[in-house]
VOBA-1610 file (N, C-alpha, C; in pm, whole numbers, padded with zeros to 5 digits, always signed):
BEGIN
Unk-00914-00742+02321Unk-00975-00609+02312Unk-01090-00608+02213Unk-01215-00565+02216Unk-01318-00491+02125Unk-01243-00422+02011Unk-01347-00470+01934Unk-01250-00357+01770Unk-01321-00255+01819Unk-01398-00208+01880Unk-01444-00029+01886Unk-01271+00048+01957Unk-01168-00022+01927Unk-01020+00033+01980Unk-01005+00103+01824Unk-01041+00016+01736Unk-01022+00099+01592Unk-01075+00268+01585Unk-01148+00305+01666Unk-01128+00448+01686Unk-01056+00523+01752Unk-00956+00459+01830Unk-00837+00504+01880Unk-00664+00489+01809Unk-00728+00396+01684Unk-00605+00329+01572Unk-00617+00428+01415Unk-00523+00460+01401Unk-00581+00499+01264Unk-00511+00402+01170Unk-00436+00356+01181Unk-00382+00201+01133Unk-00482+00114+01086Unk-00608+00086+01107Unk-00684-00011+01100Unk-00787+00048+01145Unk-00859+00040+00999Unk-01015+00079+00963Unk-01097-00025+00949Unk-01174-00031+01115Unk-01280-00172+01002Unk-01446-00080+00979Unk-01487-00064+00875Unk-01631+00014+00814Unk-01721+00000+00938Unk-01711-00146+00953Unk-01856-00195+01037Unk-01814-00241+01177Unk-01825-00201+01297Unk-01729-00308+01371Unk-01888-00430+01409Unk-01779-00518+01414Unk-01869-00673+01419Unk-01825-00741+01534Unk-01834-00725+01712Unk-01779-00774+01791Unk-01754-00935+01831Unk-01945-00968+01767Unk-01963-01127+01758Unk-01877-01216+01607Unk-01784-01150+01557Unk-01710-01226+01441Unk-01656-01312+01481Unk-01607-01424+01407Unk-01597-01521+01451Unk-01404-01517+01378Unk-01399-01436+01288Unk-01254-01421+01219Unk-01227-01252+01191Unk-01150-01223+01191Unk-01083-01085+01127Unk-01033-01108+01002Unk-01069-01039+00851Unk-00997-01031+00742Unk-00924-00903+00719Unk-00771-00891+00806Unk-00713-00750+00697Unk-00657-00734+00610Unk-00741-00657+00515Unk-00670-00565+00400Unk-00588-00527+00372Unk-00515-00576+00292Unk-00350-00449+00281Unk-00354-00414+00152Unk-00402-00238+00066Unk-00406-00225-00094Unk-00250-00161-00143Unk-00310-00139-00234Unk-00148-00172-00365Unk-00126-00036-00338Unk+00032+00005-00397Unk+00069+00094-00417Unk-00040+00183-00490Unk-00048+00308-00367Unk-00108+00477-00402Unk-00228+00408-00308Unk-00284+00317-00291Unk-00436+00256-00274Unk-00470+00298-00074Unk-00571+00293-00048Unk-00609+00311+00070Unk-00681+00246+00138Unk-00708+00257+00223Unk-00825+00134+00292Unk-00973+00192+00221Unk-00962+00299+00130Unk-01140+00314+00069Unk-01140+00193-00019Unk-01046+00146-00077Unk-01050+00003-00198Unk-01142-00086-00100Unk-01150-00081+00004Unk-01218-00201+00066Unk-01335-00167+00160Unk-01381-00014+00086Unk-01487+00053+00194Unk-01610-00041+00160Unk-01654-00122+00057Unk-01779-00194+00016Unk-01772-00334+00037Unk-01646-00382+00104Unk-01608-00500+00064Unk-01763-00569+00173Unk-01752-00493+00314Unk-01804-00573+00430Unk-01935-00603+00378Unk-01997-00501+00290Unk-02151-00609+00257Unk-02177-00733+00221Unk-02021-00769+00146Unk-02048-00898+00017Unk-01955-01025+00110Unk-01932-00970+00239Unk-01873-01097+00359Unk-01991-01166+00434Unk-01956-01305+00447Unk-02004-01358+00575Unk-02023-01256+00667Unk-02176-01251+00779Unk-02138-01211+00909Unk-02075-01240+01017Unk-02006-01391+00987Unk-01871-01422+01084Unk-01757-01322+01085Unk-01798-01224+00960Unk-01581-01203+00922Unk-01630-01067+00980Unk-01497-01020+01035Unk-01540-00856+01041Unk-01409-00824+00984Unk-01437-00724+00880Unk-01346-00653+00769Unk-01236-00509+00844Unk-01139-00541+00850Unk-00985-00471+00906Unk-00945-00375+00788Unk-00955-00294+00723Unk-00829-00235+00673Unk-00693-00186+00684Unk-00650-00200+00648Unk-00528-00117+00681Unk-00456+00017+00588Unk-00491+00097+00706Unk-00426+00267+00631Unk-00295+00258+00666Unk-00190+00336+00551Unk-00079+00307+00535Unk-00055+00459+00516Unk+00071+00510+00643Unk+00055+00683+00618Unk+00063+00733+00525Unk+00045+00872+00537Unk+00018+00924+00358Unk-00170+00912+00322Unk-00195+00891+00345Unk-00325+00866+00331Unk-00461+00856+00458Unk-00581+00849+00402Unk-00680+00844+00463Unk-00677+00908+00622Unk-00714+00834+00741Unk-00701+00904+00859Unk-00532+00940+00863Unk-00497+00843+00793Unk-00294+00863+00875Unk-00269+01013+00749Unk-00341+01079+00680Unk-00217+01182+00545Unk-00186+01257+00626Unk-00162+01294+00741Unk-00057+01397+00800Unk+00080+01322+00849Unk+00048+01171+00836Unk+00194+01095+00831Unk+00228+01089+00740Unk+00404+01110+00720Unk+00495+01088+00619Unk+00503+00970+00582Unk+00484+00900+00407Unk+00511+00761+00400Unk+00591+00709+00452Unk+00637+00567+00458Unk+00742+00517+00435Unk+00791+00449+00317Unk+00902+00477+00326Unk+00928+00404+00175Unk+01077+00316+00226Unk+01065+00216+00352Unk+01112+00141+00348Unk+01058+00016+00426Unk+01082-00113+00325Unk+00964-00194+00400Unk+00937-00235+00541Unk+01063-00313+00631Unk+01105-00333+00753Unk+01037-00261+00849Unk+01092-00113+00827Unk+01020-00021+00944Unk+00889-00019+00939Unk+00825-00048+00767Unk+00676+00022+00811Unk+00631-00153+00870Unk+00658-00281+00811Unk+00599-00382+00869Unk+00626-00406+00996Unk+00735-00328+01094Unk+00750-00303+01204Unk+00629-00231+01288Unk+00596-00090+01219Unk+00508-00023+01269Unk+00354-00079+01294Unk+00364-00168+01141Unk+00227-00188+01160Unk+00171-00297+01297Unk+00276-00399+01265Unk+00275-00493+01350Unk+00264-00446+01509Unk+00282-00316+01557Unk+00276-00323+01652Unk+00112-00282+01716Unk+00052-00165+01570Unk-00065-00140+01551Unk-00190-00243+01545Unk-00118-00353+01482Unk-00238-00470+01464Unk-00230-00550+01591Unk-00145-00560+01670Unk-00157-00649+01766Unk-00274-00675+01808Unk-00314-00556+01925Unk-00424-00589+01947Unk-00573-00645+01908Unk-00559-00618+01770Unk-00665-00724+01715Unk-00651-00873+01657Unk-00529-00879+01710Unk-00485-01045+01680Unk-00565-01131+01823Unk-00639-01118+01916Unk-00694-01169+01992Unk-00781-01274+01932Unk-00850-01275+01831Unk-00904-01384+01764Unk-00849-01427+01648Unk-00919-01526+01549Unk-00849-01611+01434Unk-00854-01468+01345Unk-00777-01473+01227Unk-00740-01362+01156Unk-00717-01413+01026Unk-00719-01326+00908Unk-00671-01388+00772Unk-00582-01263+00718Unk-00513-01266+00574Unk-00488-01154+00529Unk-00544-01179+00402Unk-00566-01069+00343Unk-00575-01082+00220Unk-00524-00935+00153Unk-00444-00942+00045Unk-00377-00807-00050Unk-00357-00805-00159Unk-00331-00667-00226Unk-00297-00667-00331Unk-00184-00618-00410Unk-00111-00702-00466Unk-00002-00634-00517Unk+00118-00599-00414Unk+00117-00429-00440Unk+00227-00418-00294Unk+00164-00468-00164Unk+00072-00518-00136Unk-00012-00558-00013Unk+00054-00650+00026Unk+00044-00770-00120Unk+00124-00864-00107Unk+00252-00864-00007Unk+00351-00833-00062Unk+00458-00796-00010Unk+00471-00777+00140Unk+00394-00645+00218Unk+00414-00587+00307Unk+00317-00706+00416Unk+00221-00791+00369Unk+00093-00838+00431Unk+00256-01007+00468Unk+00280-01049+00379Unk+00357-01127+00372Unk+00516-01191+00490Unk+00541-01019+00455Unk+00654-00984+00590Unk+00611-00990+00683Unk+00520-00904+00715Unk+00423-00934+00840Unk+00348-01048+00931Unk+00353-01090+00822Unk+00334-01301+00877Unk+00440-01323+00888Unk+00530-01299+00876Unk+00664-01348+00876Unk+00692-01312+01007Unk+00709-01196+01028Unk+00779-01075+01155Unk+00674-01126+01303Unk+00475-01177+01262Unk+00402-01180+01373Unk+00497-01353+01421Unk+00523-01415+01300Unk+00564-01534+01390Unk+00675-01524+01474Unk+00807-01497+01407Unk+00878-01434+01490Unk+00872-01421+01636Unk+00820-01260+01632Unk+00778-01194+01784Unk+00678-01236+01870Unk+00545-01306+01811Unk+00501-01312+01897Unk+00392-01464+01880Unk+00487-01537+01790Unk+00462-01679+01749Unk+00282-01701+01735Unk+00236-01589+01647Unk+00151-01609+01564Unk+00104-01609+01453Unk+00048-01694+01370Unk+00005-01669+01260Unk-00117-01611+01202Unk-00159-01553+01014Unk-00259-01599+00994Unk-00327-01730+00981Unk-00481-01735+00971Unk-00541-01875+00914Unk-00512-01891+00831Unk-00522-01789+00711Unk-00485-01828+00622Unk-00443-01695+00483Unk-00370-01690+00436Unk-00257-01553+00374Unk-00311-01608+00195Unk-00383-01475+00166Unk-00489-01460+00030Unk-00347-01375-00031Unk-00258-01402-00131Unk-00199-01318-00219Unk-00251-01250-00358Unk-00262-01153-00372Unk-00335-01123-00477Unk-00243-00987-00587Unk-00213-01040-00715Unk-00094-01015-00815Unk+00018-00945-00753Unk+00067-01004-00722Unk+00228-01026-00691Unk+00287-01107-00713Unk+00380-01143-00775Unk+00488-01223-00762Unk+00580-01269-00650Unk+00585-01408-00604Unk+00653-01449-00560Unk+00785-01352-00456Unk+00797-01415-00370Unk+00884-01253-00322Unk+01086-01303-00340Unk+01097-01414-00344Unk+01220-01501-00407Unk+01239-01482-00503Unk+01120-01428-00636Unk+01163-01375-00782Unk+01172-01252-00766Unk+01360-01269-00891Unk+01392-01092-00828Unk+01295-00992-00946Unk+01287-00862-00939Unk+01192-00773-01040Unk+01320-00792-01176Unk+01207-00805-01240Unk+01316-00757-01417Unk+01304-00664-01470Unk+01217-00580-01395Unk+01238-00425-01482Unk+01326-00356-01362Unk+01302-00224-01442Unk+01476-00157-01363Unk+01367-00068-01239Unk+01371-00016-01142Unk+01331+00110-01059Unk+01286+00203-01092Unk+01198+00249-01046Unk+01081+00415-01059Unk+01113+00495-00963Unk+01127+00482-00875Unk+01120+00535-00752Unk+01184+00667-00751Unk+01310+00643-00781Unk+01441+00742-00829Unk+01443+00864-00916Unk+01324+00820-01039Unk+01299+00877-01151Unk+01303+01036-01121Unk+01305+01131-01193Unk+01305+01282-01241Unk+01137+01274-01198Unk+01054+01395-01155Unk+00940+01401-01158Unk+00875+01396-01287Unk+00952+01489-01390Unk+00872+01451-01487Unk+00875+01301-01542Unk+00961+01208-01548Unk+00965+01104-01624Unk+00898+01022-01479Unk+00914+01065-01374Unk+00828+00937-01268Unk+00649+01007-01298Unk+00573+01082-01336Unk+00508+01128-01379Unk+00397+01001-01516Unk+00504+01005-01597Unk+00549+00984-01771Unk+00507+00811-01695Unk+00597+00769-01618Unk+00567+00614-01605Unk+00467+00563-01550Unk+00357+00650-01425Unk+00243+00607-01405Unk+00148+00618-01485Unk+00206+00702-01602Unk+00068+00704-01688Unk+00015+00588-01802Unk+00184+00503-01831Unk+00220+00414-01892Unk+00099+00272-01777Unk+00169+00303-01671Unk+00138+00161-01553Unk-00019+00135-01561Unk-00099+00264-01624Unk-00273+00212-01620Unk-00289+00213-01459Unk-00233+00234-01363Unk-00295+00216-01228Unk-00334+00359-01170Unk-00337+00435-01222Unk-00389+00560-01188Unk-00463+00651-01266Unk-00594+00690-01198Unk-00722+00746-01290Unk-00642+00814-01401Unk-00742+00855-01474Unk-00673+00954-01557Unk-00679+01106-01482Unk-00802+01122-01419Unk-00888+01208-01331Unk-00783+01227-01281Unk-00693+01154-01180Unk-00620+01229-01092Unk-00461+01269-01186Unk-00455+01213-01291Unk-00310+01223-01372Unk-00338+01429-01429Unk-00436+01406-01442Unk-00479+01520-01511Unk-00476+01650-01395Unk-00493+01645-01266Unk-00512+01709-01167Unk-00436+01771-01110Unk-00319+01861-01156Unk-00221+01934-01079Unk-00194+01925-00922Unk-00325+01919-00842Unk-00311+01971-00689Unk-00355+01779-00632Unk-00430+01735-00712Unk-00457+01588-00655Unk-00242+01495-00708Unk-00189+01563-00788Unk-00107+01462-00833Unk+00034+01524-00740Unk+00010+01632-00653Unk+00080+01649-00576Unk+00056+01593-00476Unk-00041+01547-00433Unk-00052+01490-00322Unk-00047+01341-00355Unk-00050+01328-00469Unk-00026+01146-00510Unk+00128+01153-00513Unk+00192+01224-00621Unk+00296+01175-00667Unk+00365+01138-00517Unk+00422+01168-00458Unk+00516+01184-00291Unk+00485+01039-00254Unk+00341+01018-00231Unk+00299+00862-00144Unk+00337+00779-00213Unk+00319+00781-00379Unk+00303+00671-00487Unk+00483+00622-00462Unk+00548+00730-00479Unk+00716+00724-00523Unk+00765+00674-00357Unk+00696+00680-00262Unk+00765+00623-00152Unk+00708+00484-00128Unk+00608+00466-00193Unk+00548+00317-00204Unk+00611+00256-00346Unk+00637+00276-00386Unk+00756+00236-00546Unk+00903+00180-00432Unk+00930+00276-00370Unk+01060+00274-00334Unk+01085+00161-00193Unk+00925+00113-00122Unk+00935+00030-00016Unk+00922-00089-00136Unk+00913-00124-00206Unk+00884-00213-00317Unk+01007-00252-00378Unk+01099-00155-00442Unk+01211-00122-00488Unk+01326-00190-00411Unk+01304-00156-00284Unk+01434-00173-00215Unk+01455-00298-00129Unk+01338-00356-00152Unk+01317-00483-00063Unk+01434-00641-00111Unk+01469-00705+00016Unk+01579-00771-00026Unk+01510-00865+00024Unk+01468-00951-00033Unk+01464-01103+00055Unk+01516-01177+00077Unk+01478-01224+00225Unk+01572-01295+00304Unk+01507-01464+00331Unk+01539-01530+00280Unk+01500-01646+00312Unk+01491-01724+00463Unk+01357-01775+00455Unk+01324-01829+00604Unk+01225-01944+00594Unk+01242-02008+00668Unk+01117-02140+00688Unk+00991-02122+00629Unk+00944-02194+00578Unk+00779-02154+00423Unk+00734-02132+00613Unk+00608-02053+00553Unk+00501-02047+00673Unk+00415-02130+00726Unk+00376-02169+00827Unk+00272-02269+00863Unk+00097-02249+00784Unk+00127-02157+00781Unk-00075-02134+00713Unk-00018-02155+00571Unk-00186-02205+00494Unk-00236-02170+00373Unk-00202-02096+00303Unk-00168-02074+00187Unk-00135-01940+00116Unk-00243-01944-00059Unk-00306-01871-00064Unk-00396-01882-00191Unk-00357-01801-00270Unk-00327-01763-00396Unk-00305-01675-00472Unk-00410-01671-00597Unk-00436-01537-00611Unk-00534-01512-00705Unk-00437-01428-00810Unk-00512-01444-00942Unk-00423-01344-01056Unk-00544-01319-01125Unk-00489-01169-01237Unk-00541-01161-01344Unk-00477-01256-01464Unk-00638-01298-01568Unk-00584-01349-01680Unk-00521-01264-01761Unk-00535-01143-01776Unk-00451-01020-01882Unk-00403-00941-01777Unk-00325-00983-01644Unk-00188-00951-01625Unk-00111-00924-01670Unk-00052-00824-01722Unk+00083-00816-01803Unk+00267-00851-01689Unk+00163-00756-01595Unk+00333-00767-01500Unk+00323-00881-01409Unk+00233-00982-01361Unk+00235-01079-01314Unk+00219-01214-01383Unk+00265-01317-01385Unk+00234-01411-01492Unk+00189-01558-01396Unk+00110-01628-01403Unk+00083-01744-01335Unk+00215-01802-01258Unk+00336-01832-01350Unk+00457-01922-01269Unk+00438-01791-01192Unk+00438-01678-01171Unk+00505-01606-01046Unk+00414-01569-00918Unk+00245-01618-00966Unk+00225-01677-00879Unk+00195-01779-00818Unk+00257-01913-00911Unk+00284-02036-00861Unk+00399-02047-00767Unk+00500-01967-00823Unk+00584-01978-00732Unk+00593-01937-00546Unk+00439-01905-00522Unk+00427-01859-00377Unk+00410-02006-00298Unk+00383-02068-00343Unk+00376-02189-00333Unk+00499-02318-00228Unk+00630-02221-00273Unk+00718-02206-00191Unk+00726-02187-00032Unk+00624-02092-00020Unk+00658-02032+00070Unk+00528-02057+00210Unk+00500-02170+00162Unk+00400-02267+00255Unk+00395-02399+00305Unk+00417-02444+00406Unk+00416-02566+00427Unk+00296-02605+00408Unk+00237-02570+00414Unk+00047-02620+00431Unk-00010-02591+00308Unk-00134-02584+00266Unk-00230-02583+00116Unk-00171-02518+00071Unk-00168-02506-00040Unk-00145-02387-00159Unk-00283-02376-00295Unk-00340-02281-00283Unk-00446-02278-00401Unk-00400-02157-00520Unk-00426-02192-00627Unk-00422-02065-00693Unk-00546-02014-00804Unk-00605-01942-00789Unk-00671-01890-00878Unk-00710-01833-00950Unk-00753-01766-01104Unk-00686-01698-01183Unk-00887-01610-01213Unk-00842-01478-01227Unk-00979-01403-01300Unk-00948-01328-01405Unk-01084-01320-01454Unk-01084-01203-01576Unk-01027-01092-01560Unk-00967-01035-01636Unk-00899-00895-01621Unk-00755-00916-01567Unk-00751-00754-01606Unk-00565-00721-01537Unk-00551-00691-01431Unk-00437-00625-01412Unk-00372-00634-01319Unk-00424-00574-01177Unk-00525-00495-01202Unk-00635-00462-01098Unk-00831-00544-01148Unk-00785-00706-01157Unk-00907-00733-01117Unk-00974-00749-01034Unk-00938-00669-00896Unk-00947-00692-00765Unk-01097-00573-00783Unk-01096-00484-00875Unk-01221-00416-00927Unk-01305-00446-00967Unk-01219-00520-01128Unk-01344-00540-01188Unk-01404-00677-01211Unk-01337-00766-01087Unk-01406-00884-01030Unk-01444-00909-00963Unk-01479-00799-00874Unk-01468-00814-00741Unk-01551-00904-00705Unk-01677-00908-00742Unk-01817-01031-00684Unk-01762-01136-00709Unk-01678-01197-00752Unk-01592-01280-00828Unk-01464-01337-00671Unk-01403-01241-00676Unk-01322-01266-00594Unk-01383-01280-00456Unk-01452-01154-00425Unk-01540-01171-00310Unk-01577-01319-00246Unk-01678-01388-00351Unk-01735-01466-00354Unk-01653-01616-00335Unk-01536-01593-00363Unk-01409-01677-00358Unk-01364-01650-00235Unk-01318-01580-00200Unk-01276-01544-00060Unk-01391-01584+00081Unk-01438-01595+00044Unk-01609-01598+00152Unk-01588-01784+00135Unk-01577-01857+00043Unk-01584-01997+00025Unk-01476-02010+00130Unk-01338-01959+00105Unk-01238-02032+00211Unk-01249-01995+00336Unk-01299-01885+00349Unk-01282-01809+00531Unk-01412-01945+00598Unk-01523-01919+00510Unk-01634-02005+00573Unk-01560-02140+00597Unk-01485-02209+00478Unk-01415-02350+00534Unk-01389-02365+00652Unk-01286-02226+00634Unk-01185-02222+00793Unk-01248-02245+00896Unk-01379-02180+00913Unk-01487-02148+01033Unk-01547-02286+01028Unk-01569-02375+00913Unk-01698-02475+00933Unk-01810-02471+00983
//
């Protein structure tokens, strides 16, 4: 199928559609995040790649869908949404909770319909075999689940401050905490593709072993690479990462 189907998907936003691409890169952003994290990405790509996002309900075209806040079903849902643009070579690349959900999903496409990505970009997450050592948010009292994003640094201050914007955050954020939260992993055969992992150097909640330890979960290359900044240097590196990401897709392509 033509990506001009992406106007019939609200699942998958690509900015630019690029019919002559030679690969698909989709997006999957972190908890609260939307496919706008990746509205600039398509300038700083190869014109081989054509750039996929993925909206996750609760947000962007999908906010009249109810989140989910359990992982299975939504990597169910999506998977059935992305199909159709699995017709050519494909990559993932995510962040954080992206990780996670982008991860299963390679997992679930081999499965059902014995395909893979080229190649699966992890970006600060930990390992999905390491269990979490802090305790659950998800659950929290509003005021104290409130109290803890303000602690986490991942949300403006702009919108913390915003009565009518933090109603419409808090709900998505706490059901994306809770697809995060509740996730059990199940061990299965490492994957056939590549797996690259990128980190921040002033990460606090991700630490290099955890994302060495993805490493596991590949039969094939494993790269890892580390940038300036925390735990969202997916911002404030982006030319950085960009520019990293564009080196391996072009490999892939030769």
């Amino acid at each position: 199928m033509k990506s001009n189907i992406s106007n019939l998907n609200s699942w998958v936003i690509c900015p630019k559609s690029n019919p002559q691409a030679q690969l698909r890169l989709f997006c999957f952003p972190y908890a609260g995040g939307s496919s706008f994290i990746f509205r600039n990405w398509v300038e700083f790509l190869p014109s081989s790649i054509e750039l996929c996002a993925v909206e996750l309900p609760g947000r962007g075209r999908q906010m009249n869908l109810p989140p989910y806040n359990q992982l299975v079903p939504l990597v169910d849902a999506i998977a059935s949404y992305i199909h159709p643009y699995l017709d050519k070579p494909f990559a993932f690349f995510d962040h954080s909770m992206g990780a996670l959900v982008s991860f299963e999903l390679a997992r679930l496409l081999r499965k059902k319909y014995n395909i893979l990505p080229v190649h699966l970009f992890i970006s600060a997450r930990r390992a999905p075999q390491i269990p979490p050592i802090t305790p659950p948010i998800h659950n929290l009292s509003e005021s104290a689940f409130r109290e803890k994003l303000r602690h986490l640094n991942g949300t403006p201050p702009a919108v913390l401050e915003n009565a009518e914007l933090m109603q419409i955050f808090v709900p998505i954020i706490r059901s994306d905490f809770a697809v995060l939260e509740t996730y059990i992993y199940t061990p299965e055969a490492p994957l056939e593709c590549p797996i690259t992992a990128f980190g921040g150097l002033e990460d606090a909640e991700v630490s290099r072993d955890n994302l060495e330890a993805w490493q596991q979960q590949t039969q094939a290359n494993f790269n890892l690479q580390m940038f300036p900044g925390n735990h969202f240097f997916l911002h404030s590196a982006q030319s950085l990462l960009l520019e990293s990401l564009s080196k391996y897709l072009v490999e892939y392509l030769g």
